[in-house]
C-alpha positions, 0 to 999 in steps of 0.5 A, a space after each residue: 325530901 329537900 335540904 336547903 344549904 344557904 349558898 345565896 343572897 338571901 336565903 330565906 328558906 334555909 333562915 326559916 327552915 333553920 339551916 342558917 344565914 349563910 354558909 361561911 366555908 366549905 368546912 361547914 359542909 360537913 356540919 351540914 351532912 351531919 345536920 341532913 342525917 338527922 333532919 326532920 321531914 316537913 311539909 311545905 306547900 308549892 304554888 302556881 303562878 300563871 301569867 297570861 298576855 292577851 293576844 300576844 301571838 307571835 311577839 318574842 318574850 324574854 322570860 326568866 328560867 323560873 317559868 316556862 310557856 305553856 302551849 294554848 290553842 288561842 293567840 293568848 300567851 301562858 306562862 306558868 313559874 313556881 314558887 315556894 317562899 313568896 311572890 311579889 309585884 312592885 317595888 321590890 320585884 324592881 329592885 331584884 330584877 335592878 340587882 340582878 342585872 348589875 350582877 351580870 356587870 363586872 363592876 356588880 360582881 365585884 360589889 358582892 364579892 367584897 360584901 358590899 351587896 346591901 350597897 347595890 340594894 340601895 342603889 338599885 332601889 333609888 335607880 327604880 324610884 323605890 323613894 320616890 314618893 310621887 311614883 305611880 302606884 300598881 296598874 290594878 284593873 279598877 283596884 280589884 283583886 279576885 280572891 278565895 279564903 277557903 281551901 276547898 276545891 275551886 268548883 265549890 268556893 268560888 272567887 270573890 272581889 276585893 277592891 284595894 286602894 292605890 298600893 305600889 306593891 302586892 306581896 304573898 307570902 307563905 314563910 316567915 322570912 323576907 328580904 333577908 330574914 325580915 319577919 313581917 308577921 306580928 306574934 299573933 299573925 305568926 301563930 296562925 301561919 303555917 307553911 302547909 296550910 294551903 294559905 298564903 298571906 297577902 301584904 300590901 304596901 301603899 308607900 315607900 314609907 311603908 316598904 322601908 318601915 319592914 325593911 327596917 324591921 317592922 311588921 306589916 298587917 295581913 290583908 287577907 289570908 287566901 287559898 288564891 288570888 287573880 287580878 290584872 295588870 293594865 300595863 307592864 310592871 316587874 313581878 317576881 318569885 323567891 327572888 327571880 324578877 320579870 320585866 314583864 313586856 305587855 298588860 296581863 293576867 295573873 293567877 296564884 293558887 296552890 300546887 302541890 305539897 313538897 318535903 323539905 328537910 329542917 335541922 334537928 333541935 338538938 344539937 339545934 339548927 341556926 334560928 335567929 330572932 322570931 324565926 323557931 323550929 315551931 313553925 315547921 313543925 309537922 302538926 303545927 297548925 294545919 287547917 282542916 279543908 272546908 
């Protein structure tokens, strides 16, 4: 099983898990011992990102360490990533992929290093048109997402079209934590979510109006629940997992479904982890909320 200990930016997973925002000393590291000894073991599904560039044989790609090429007998390329937390491809992807490359500039890491790391966020995302309303939106092919609900093998539920409006930004989400601890589920959505229900929650966003309304603490309604999602890109946009980001070079396919179940490790309840706002213990409880396979 996996501790998380929030050394990051972000931090998602250790907010959700309850492991807190960020470690503020090394001192805290004995708290944190002391927290792994009596930690829960809880499950948490892992999905597989496979993105595939058509007759692409022999072109260099710059990939992030996050995927890896996987070796196929045609002239297509494939690459596959994993992600625990959230994928996404848009807006945000863009702005991630604009922070970490300032990050790699000294006048970015001096930005971070005295706590101004919001300021380089809202730079990045008025350099990547985030506000530019006039942007164009995903480059869906005919706006149509393949998509499967049910979680029952692939050869027995098969994919089924969904077509979208024009939207900017595809988010799929299997925790209760974005973009720093921003809680995008209402009440009632979270309550029928769950880390291990081989589900994840599928968010879009037409807008930067919409986009900001979560970044301020909004909440954003689920467009669909699915077991597994493919759709193609018609040209090169910026995709993204648990925060690494890929100018991806060419047009693509994508696919999302679920890999495998992994153990994580959530604080004890008593002395209790660090939980903030709708973020609880309950949501990764080890019963809570699991689907029956259909």
């Amino acid at each position: 099983a996996i501790g998380v200990v929030p050394a990051g930016t972000g931090n998602d997973l250790a907010r959700s898990l309850g492991w807190g925002a960020k470690l503020r000393s090394v001192a805290q590291l004995v708290g944190y011992v002391q927290w792994t000894l009596a930690a829960d073991i809880v499950p948490m599904d892992q999905w597989k990102v496979t993105v595939t560039f058509k007759n692409f044989l022999g072109v260099p790609i710059r990939k992030p360490p996050a995927f890896h090429e996987k070796p196929v007998l045609s002239a297509d390329r494939n690459f596959e990533g994993y992600f625990q937390n959230y994928f996404s491809v848009g807006m945000d992807a863009s702005v991630a992929l604009g922070v970490s490359q300032a990050r790699a500039s000294c006048a970015g890491r001096c930005c971070f290093f005295i706590g101004c790391g919001k300021c380089c966020y809202g730079a990045q995302a008025y350099r990547t048109g985030v506000f530019n309303c006039c942007s164009q939106g995903l480059s869906l092919k005919d706006q149509m997402l393949q998509t499967r609900s049910s979680t029952a093998p692939a050869a027995t539920a098969p994919m089924e079209g969904l077509e979208v409006p024009r939207i900017r930004q595809l988010l799929l989400s299997n925790i209760n934590s974005y973009g720093s601890g921003r809680v995008v589920l209402s009440k009632q959505e979270l309550s029928q979510t769950s880390p291990s229900d081989h589900l994840l929650e599928m968010i879009s966003f037409s807008n930067s109006c919409a986009f900001g309304w979560v970044m301020a603490g909004g909440r954003a309604k689920v467009l669909q629940r699915v077991a597994a999602v493919k759709f193609s890109l018609e040209r090169a946009e910026t995709i993204q997992i648990d925060g690494e980001a890929w100018q991806l070079p060419a047009p693509c396919e994508i696919q999302v479904q679920w890999h495998r179940r992994v153990r994580m490790l959530r604080p004890p309840t008593c002395p209790p982890g660090v939980w903030q706002g709708r973020q609880s213990p309950g949501f990764w409880h080890p019963k809570a909320k699991a689907q029956p396979r259909h």
